[in-house]
C-alpha positions in Angstrom: 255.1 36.6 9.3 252.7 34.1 8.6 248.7 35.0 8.0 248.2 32.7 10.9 250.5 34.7 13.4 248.9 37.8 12.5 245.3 36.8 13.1 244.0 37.8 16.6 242.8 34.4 19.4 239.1 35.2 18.5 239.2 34.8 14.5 239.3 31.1 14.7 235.9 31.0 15.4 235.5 33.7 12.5 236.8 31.4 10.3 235.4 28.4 11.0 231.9 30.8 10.8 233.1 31.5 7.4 233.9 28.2 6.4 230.2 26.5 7.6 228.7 29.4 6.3 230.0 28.9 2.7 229.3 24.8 2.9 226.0 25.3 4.1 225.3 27.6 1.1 226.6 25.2 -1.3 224.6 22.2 0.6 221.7 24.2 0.1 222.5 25.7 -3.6 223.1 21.6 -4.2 219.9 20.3 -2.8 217.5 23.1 -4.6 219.2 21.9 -7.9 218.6 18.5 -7.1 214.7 19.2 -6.1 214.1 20.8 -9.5 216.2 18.5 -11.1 214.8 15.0 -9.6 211.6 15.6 -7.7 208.6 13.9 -9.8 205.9 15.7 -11.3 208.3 18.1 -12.3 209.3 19.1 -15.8 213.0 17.9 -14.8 214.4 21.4 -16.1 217.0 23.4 -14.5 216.0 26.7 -15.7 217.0 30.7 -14.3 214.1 30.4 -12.3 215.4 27.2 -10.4 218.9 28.5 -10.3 217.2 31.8 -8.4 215.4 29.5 -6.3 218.2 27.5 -5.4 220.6 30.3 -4.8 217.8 31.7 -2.4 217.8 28.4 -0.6 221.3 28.8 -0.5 221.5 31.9 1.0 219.0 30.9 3.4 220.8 27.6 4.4 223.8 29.7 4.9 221.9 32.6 7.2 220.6 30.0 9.0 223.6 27.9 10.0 225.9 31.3 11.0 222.6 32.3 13.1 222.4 28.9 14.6 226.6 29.0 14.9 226.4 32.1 16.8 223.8 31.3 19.2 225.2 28.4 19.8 228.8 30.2 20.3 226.8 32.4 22.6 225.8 30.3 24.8 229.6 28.5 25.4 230.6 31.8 26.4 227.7 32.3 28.7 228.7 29.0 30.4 232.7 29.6 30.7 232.0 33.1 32.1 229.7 31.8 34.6 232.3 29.5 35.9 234.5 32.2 37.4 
């Protein structure tokens, strides 16, 4: 059998969880580069105190999307189980 057979109805949504989550870390890992990298006034150096800073950012982005993915999974359920 296939991985796909295997996997229960519900992990779909587990996986596309997954997948936003790690995109949304690497948008944010990208865009705390690019700040210390680009953003004037600064010294234009990506150091191991920007790359902490940007993986923080990135973990953040990425808490933040699977909390907003979750309430907003929530919520669809809410609505389909109030339609019985």
């Amino acid at each position: 059998m296939n991985e796909q057979q295997e996997r229960p109805p519900g992990s779909a949504r587990g996986a596309r969880r997954q997948r936003g989550g790690v995109v949304a870390f690497l948008v944010g890992l990208m865009a705390g580069l690019a700040f210390f990298g680009f953003f004037p006034g600064l010294p234009h150096v990506i150091d191991a105190g920007a790359i902490l800073v940007s993986l923080i950012v990135g973990a953040l982005a990425r808490w933040g999307w699977q909390a907003w993915y979750d309430r907003s999974a929530g919520k669809t359920q809410s609505h389909h189980g109030d339609a019985g």
